[in-house]
N, C-alpha and C positions, 0 to 999 in steps of 0.2 A: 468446354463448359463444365462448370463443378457440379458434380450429382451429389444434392445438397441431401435426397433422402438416406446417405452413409453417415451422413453427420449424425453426431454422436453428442459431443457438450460442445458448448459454450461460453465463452467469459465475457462477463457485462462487466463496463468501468465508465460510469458516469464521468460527464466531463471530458473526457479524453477520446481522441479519432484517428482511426488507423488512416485515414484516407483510401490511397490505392493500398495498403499492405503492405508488409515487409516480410524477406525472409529472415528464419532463425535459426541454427545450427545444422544450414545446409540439404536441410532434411524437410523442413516445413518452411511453410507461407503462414503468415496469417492474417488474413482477410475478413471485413465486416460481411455477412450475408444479409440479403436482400430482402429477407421476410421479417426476422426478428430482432436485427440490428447486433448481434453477438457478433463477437471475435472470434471465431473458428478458425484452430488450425488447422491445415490441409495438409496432407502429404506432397513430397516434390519429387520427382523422377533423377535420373543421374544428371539430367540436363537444365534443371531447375524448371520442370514444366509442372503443372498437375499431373500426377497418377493415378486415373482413374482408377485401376484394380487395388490399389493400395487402401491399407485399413486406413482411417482417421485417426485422430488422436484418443487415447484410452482416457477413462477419468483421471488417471495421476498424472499422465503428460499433460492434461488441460491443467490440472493446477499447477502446475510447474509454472508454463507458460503465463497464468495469474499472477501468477507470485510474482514472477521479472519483469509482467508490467508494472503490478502494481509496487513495488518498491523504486524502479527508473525513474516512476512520474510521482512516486509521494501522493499515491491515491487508491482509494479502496476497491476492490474489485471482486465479484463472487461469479461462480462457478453454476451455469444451470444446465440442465440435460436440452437437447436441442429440440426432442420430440418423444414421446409425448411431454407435458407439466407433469412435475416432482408432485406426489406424494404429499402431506404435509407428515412430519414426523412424527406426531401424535395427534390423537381425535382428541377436536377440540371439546371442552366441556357445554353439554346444552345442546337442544333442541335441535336434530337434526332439519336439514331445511332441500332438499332435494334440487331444488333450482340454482340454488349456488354453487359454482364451481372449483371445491376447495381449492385443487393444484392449481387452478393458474391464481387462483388469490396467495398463494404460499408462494408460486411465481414474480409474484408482483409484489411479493411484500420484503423479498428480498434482495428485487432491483431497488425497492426505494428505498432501502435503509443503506445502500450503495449512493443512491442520492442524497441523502440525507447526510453523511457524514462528509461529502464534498462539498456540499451547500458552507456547512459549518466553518469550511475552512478556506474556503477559495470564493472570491466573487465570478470569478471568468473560467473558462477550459482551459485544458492545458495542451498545450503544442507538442505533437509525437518527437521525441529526442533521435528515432531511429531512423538513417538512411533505407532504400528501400531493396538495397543490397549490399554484403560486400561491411556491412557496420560492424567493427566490433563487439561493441554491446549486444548486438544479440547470438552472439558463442556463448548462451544462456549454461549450459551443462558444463563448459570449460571454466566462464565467471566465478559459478555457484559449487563448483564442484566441492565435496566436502562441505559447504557450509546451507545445506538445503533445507536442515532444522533453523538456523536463525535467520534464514530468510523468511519461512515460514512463521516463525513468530513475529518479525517485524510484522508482516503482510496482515496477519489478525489483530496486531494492534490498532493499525491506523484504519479498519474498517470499522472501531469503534466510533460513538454518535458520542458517547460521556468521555471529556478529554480525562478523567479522573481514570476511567478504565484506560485507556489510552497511553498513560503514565507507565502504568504497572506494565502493561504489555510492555512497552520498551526498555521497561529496566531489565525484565529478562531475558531481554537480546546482551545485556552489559552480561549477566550472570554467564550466559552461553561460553565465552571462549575459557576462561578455566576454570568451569563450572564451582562457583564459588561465589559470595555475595555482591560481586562485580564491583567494589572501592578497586580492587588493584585496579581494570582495566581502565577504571576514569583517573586514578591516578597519571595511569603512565602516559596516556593518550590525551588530558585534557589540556595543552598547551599544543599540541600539533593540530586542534582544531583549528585553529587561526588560518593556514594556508594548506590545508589538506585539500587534493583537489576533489569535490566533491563533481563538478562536471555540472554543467547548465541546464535550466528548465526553466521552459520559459511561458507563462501565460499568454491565452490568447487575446486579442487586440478587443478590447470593448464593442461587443453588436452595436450598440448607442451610440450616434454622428456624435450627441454631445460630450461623448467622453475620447474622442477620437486622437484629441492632444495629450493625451496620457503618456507617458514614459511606459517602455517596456517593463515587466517585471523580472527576476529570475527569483525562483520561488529558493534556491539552494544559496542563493544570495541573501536575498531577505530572512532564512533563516539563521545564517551565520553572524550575521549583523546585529539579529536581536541577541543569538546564544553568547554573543562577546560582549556585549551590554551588561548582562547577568551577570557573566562570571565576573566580571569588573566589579560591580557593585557589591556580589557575594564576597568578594578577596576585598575591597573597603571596607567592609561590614566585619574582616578577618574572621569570617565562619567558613571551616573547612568544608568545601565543594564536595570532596566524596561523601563524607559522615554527612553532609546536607542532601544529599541526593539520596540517601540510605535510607537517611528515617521518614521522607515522604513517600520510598517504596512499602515502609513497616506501620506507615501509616493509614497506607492506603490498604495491604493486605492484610492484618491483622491485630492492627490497634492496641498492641502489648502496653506501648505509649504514644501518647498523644493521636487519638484514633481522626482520621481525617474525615468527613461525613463533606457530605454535596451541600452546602448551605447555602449557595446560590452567590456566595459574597467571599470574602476575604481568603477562606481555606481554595477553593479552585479558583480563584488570583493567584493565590500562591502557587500552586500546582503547574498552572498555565504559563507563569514566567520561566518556571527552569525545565518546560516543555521542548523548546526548541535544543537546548543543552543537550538534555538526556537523547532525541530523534534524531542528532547531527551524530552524536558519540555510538548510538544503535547502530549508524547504517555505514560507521570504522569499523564497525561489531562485524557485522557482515560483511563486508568487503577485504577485510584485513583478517578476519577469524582469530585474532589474536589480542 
């Protein structure tokens, strides 16, 4: 039995369900607990059992661990401490009110904005990609090795709610591999998007009887299909794809030219079609580091 009072943090990732748990680099399980529905990782013995005298996972091994979900499944994922509620990071302005409980409201306002940016983008959950042993995908530290800053920044991107902030964050997964304004890496890489194997994800089947004839999705499918639409259309239009992807990063970070603003209409249209582009080209970023 897991002596749940060792735990330590936690990773919440809306939408998505460990089921029984999986093991990860031999060393951990990670399994949902029973009180506050978090992903905790647990220590494993030489035998792959639980080890009760073994620490839990420290706060940078639970992010780690965030990070290789949340980039596998293309979904946002945050980090809480298990017990007690966090702190909020600054006192809020105004009237103190003694009966409210700031931490678990700073608790709760972190799971929903985890909610709130899967809402945005997915109608259904998403199906665990990982076997429950023995999967390569999860040799998490052998995967990432070396490339643990732009997984990291992927992972902050797509916890974004504003697909505009969303943007920026993954262009500077492109800038990552040689640390430069990132045209070369979408130069050299944006034609092996076509059949790079990104690997399968697949949405869960509709709650609703009435939607039950639905075709499966694969969410790494459906993005390839739209990013190859674009670039098609972009190379019709004969506007250079890197310098096009450039100046909606310099647009959206500091508006030298033509400054981009959330106008609710045409500017994040625009933005949102060469989304899937720049998110397919990020996560070559990080898998390829080059």
């Amino acid at each position: 039995m897991i002596n749940w009072e060792r735990a330590t943090f936690g990773i919440w990732a809306s939408g998505l369900s460990v089921g029984e748990g999986f093991a990860a680099d031999d060393r951990w399980a990670i399994v949902e607990d029973p009180y506050e529905h978090l992903f905790m990782p647990i220590p494993l013995s030489t035998d792959g059992q639980y080890d009760p005298k073994a620490d839990h996972a420290s706060l940078a091994q639970t992010l780690f661990f965030a990070d290789c979900l949340a980039f596998d499944h293309d979904c946002p994922t945050t980090v809480l401490p298990y017990r007690p509620d966090p702190p909020p990071p600054y006192e809020a302005i105004g009237h103190r009110r003694e009966w409210e409980d700031r931490g678990r409201y700073y608790r709760d306002t972190l799971a929903a904005a985890v909610e709130h940016a899967h809402a945005l983008r997915y109608t259904d959950g998403l199906t665990l990609r990982y076997a429950p042993e023995g999967d390569p995908l999860t040799r998490f530290e052998d995967r990432f090795e070396g490339r643990q800053e732009a997984l990291s920044l992927y992972t902050a991107a797509i916890r974004q709610v504003d697909f505009l902030s969303e943007y920026l964050g993954l262009y500077r997964v492109l800038e990552w591999p040689r640390k430069d304004n990132g045209k070369k890496f979408i130069e050299a890489n944006l034609d092996e998007l076509r059949d790079y194997d990104f690997g399968s994800l697949w949405m869960c089947e509709p709650a609703s009887p009435l939607n039950q004839t639905e075709v499966p999705i694969d969410v790494f499918a459906t993005l390839r299909e739209r990013a190859l639409g674009r670039i098609e259309a972009l190379r019709t239009a004969d506007i250079g794809i890197p310098e096009h992807l450039y100046a909606l990063r310099n647009g959206l970070a500091h508006g030298k030219q033509d400054l981009i603003l959330n106008d609710l209409g045409p500017s994040v249209d625009a933005v949102a079609a060469d989304l899937p582009v720049v998110k397919l080209l990020a996560r070559m970023a990080v898998e390829k580091g080059r």
